[in-house]
N, C-alpha and C positions, 0 to 999 in steps of 0.2 A: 504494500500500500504506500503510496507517493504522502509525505506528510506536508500541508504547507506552513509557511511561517509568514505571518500578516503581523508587519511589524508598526506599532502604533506609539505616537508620543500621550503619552496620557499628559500632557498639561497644554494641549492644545483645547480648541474650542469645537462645541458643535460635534463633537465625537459620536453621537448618535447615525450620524451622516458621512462619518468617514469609510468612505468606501470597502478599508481593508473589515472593519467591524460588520461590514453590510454585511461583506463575504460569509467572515465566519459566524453570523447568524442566520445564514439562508443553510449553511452545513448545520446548525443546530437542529432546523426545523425539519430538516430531512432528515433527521434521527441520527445522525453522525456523531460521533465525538470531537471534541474541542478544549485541546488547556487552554485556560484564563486566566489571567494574575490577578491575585485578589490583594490585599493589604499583610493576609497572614503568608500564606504559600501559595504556590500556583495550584490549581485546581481541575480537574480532568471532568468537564461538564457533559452532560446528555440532558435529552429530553424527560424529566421526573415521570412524565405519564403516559410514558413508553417504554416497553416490556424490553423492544429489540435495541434500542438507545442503552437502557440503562446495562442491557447483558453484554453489550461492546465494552462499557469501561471498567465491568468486573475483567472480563478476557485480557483487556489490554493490559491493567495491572495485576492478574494474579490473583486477585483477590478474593478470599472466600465468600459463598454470595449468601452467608449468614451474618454477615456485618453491614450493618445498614448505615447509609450514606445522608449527608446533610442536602437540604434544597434549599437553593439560593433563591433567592427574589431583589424584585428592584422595587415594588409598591406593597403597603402594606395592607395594603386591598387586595392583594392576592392572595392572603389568609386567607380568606372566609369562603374561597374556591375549593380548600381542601383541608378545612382545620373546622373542629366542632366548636369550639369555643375559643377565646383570648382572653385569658386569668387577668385581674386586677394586677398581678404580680407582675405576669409579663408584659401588661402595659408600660407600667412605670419603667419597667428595664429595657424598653424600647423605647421610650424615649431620653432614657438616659443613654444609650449602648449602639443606637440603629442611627445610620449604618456603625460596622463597627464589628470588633472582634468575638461576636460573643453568640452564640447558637443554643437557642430555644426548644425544649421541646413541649409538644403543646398533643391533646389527645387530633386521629385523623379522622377526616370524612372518609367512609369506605367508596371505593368504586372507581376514585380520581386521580390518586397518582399510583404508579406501578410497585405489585407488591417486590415486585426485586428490589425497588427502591427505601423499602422500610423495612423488608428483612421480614415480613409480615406480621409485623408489629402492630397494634392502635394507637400507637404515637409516631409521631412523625418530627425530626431537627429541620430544624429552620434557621435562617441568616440572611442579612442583605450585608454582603461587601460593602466594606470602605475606601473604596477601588477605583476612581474615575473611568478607567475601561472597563472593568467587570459592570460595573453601572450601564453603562452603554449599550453594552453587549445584551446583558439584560433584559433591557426597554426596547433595544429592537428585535430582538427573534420576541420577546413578549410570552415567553414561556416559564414555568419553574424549574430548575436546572438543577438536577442531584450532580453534586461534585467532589469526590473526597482528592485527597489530595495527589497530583497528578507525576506520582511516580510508580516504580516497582514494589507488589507490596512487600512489605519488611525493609525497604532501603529507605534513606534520609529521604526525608519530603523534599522537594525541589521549590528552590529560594530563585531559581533564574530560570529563564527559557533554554538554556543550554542545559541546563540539570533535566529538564525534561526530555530533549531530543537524548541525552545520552542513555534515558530507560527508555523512552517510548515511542522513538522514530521508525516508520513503518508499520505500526500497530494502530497509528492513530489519526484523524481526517487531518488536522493542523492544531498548531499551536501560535496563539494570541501573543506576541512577546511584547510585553507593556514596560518591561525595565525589571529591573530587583526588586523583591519583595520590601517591608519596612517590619514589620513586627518579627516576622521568622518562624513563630512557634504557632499553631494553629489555633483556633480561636478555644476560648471558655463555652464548656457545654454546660447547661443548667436547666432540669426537670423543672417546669411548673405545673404541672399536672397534681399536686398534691399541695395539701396546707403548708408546707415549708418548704421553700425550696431546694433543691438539691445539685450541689454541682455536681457531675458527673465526669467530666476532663477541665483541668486547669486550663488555664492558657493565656492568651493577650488581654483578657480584663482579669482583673485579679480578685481573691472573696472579699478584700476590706473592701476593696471600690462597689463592689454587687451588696453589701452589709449598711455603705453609705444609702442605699438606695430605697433598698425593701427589708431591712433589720435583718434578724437574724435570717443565717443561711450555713446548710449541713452539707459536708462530703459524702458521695456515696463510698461507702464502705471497702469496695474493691479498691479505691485509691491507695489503703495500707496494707491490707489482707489481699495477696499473692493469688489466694485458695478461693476468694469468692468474684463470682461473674460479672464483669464491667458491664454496665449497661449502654455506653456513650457511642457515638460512631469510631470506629480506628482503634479502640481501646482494648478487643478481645485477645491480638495475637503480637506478637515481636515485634518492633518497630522500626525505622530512624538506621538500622545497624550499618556500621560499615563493614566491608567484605572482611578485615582482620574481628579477629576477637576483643570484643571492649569490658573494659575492668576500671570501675570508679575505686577510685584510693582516698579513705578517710585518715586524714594524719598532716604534718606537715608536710615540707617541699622534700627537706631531706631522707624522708622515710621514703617517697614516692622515687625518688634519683634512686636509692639502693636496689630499687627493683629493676629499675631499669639496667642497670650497671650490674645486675643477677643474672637480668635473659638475655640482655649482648653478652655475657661471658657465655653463654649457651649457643652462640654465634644466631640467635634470633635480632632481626630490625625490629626497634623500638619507636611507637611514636606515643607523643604524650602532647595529651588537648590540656592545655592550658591559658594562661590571660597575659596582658599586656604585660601586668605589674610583676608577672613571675617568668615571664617570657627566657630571659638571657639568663635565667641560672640552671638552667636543665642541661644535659649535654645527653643526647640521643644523636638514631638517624635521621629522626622528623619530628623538631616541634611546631606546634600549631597553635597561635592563639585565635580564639575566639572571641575578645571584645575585652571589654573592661572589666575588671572584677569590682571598679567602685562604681556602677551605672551598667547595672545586670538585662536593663534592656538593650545594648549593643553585644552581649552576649545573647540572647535571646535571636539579635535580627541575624547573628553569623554564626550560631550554632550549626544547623543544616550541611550549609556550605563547607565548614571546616570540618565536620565530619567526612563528606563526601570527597576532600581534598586529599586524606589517607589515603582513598582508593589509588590516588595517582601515585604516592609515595611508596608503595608496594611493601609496604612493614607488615611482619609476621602477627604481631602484637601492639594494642595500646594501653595505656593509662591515661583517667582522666580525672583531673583533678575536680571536687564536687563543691559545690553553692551553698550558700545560706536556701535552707526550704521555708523561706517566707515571699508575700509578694508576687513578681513574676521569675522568681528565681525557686517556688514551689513549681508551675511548669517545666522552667529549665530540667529541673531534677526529675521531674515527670518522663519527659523524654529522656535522658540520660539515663534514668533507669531500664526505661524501655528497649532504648539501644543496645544497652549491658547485659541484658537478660539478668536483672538485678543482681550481680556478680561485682560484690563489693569487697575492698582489700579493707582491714586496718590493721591500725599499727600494734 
């Protein structure tokens, strides 16, 4: 399959009318697949209420088709086409959060979007991009577009249009490339289907910010407990990994170099994801920083990418040094866990 790439300045105007966007939503509506850049990651879109749409972007990435996918929208009027109701709860976080990192799950209307798409669940995640393209895109195919995020599944989610063609060129109708992501780590999922809300996956809004909104607000359970079943989309299997073996190190810098300086003596390459501020005291075959350890959202926007950047380094084995779990540095370690297959060193 010939993949295209419709390449768009998202801070241009009238984007609704930019020819490359027309394209790739006249491929929407033709049940095709499409990655889109959203604010979190890029996103691998189909048609939500189409059986044969939605079964191309399980195929294209792998994906087991018991893991249900988020539906994007561009109007909030397009609830009430396939959602039974809109909680008091999920009002307020819509209008504090929409557009915006943060996906909703709300109970569905039967009949209207495809059960591939909710796993054949009675609830359905929901989200409108914070995306100037994804927006566009949107409003003109005028469809709901289930999109998880538009890599291979189990490998890092894709922060650039080139992280996508490296999993999924040839599998897929085209890809939207709107530039680099900004957040990096996928949105905040959170249940309001019940009296309290529930976040189900951490991510770009964080619980204090969701707690400023609607008071209190609980984790589901699988977030610390290994043994019980995530509910969220993306949350049931292995995640983010890169092709070597990942092992987060609880301890200092020093403890973490002696491992290193263990498995190169084992004639193993070493690479170790770390931060700006720790950057030049490791001696491996590949260090990598991933953003700021005091301003954990530029960790956040190039986590992805620096994982994915190992692949190139061809190292046997990593170490990653681990976050503060508050904040958005509780997602960070969300995904770093995930990546690790929770496979933690200490000292």
């Amino acid at each position: 399959m010939n993949t295209d790439v419709w390449k768009v300045d998202k801070d241009v105007d009238n984007l609704e009318n930019n020819p490359q966007v027309v394209d790739a939503a006249n491929f929407l509506r033709k049940n095709e697949v499409v990655a889109l850049p959203t604010e979190t990651v890029y996103g691998l879109g189909g048609n939500a209420e189409n059986d044969e749409a939605v079964a191309k972007i399980f195929a294209a990435k792998g994906r087991p088709g018991d893991n249900p996918l988020i539906i994007h929208i561009a109007d909030r009027k397009q609830l009430s086409r396939f959602v039974t109701e809109v909680p008091e709860t999920a009002e307020k976080l819509m209008d504090a959060f929409w557009p915006g990192p943060l996906t909703i799950i709300f109970k569905k209307k039967d009949g209207i979007l495809s059960e591939k798409a909710t796993a054949g669940l009675n609830t359905v995640a929901v989200r409108m991009p914070d995306h100037p393209v994804a927006l566009a895109l949107l409003k003109t195919c005028g469809l709901p577009i289930a999109a998880p995020s538009a890599n291979s599944s189990g490998k890092p989610s894709p922060t650039k249009a080139e992280h996508v063609l490296d999993d999924l060129k040839g599998k897929i109708a085209g890809v939207v490339d709107g530039g680099a992501t900004g957040v990096g780590v996928e949105s905040t999922v959170i249940d309001c289907t019940a009296a309290t809300p529930v976040i189900l996956r951490p991510g770009g809004v964080t619980k204090e910010q969701l707690e400023e909104v609607v008071g209190i607000v609980e984790e589901d359970s699988a977030l610390k407990d290994q043994s019980a079943r995530p509910k969220a989309p993306g949350m049931k299997y292995q995640h983010y990994a890169p092709n070597a073996p990942l092992y987060m190190v609880a301890g200092p810098k020093e403890f973490l170099q002696t491992l290193v300086t263990e498995k190169e003596a084992e004639g193993l390459r070493v690479g170790v994801l770390t931060t700006e501020e720790n950057h030049h005291f490791y001696e491996a075959n590949l260090v990598l920083s991933c953003g700021r350890r005091a301003e954990l959202d530029t960790v956040a926007a190039s986590l992805y990418d620096t994982l994915r950047s190992f692949n190139q380094g061809q190292v046997d084995i990593i170490f990653s040094e681990i976050f503060p779990n508050e904040g958005v540095g509780h997602a960070i370690m969300n995904r770093l866990e995930k990546a690790a297959g929770h496979k933690l060193i200490t000292e």
